[in-house]
C-alpha positions in Angstrom: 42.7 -88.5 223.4 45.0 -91.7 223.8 46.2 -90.1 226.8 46.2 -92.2 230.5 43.6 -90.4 232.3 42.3 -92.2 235.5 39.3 -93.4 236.2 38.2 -91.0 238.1 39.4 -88.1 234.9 37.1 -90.2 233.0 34.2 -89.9 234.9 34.7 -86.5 235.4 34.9 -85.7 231.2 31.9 -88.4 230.6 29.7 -86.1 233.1 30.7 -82.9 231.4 30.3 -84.6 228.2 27.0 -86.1 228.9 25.6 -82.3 230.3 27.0 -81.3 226.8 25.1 -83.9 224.7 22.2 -83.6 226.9 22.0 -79.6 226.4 22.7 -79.9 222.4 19.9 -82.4 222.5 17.4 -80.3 223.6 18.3 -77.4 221.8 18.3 -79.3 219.0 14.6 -80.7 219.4 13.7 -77.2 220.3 14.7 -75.8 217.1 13.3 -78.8 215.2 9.9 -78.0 217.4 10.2 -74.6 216.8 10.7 -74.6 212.8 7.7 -76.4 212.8 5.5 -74.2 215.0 5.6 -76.8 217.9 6.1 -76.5 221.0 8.8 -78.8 222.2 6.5 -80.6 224.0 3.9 -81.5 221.7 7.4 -82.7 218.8 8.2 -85.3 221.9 5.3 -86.7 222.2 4.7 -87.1 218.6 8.5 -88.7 218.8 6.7 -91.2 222.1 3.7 -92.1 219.6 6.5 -92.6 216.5 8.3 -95.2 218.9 5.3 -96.9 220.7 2.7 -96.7 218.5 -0.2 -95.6 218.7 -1.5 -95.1 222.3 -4.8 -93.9 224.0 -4.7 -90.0 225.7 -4.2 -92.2 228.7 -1.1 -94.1 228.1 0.1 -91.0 226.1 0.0 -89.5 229.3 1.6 -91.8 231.2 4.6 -92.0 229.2 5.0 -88.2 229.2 4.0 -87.6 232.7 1.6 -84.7 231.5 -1.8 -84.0 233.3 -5.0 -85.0 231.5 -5.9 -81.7 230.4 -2.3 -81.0 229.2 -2.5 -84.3 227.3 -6.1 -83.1 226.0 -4.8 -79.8 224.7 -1.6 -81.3 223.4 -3.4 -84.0 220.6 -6.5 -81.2 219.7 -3.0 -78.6 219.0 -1.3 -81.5 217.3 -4.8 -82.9 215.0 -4.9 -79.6 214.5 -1.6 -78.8 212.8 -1.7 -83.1 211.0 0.7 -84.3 213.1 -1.8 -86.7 214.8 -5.5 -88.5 214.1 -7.4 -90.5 216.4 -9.0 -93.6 215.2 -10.9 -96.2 216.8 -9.5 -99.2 218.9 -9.8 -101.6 216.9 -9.9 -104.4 219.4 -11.7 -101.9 221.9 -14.1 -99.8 219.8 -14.6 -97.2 223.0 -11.5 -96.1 222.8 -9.1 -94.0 220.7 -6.1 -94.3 219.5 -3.7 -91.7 218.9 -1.6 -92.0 215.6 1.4 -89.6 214.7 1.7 -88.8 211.0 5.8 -88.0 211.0 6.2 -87.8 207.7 6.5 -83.9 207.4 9.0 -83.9 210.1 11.0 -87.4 208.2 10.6 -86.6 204.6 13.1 -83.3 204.0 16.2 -82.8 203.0 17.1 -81.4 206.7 16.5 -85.0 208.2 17.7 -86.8 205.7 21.1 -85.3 206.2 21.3 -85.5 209.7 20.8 -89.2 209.4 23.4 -89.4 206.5 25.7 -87.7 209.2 24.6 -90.5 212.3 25.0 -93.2 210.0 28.8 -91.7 209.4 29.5 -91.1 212.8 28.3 -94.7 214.0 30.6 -96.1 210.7 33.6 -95.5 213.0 33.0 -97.8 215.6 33.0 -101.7 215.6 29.9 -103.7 216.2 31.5 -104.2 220.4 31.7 -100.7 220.6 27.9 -100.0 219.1 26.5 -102.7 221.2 28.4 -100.6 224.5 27.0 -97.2 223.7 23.4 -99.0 222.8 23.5 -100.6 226.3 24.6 -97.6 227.5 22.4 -95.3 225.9 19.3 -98.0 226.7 20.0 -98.3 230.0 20.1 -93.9 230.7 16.9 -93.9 228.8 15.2 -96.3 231.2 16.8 -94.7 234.1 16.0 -91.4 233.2 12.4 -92.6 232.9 12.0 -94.4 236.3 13.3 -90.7 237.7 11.3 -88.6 235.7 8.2 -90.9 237.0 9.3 -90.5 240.7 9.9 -87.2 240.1 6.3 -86.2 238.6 4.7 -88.4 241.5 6.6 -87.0 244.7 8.6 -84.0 243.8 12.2 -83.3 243.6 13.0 -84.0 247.7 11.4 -87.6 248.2 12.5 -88.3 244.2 16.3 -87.3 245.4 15.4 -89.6 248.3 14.4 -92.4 246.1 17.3 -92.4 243.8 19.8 -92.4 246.6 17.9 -95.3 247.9 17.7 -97.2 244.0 21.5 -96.3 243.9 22.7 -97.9 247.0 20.3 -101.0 246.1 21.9 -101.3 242.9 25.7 -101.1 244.3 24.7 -103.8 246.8 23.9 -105.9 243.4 
């Protein structure tokens, strides 16, 4: 890969490369999901509690853009299976908070490998090169949100609308 390629080559491959990751991704998830009788739904949002914290069924929903009801089914399946238990607010004793118990899905051999194999991969780049792909891979995650959010409020045609209109704001930056 030490190659010339131009610009224009390299945006090409890193759009090819990112569908790639971003379908091996899912797929992977969906197995993990699966394996453990999830839906791939439900192991997300336990991965959104994991990250957060613990969050009320509101503010769970926000963050995965699921309906009320959706987000009501999705913890009783989840407290169901011992992925998740509500407790009291503490500050706010009305509410509940929603905690995710990860350990089944951390704690195996399966995991532990994996991150064995991360920790490898990210071995052979300097700390410049980690702090590029974290800002990278920051700055797609919070993009992805803000589209995901326009998307769930207004539907694919005025979301395509807003994004043309975020991306010409932020080449005029």
């Amino acid at each position: 890969m030490n190659e010339k390629r131009s610009r224009a080559e390299l945006l090409d491959e890193l759009r090819r490369v990112g569908r790639e990751h971003s379908d091996a991704t899912v797929l992977f998830h969906s197995a993990l999901a699966g394996d453990l009788g999830l839906h791939p739904t439900d192991y997300k949002a336990l991965g959104v509690l994991e990250r957060l914290g613990p969050l009320s069924a509101g503010e769970l929903g926000s963050q995965t853009g699921l309906a009320p009801a959706s987000v009501t089914n999705l913890i009783d399946r989840l407290a169901a299976r011992g992925f998740l238990r509500r407790e009291p607010d503490p500050v706010d004793r009305r509410r509940v908070l929603l905690h995710a118990d990860v350990a089944r899905l951390t704690d195996n051999e399966f995991f532990a490998s994996w991150q064995l194999a991360a920790t490898r991969l990210w071995d052979r780049y300097s700390d410049a090169e980690l702090a590029v792909i974290l800002d990278f891979l920051a700055d797609t995650a919070e993009r992805l949100r803000g589209r995901t959010e326009a998307l769930a409020a207004s539907g694919l045609r005025e979301a395509t609308d807003e994004g043309r209109r975020t991306n010409a704001a932020r080449r005029d930056e």
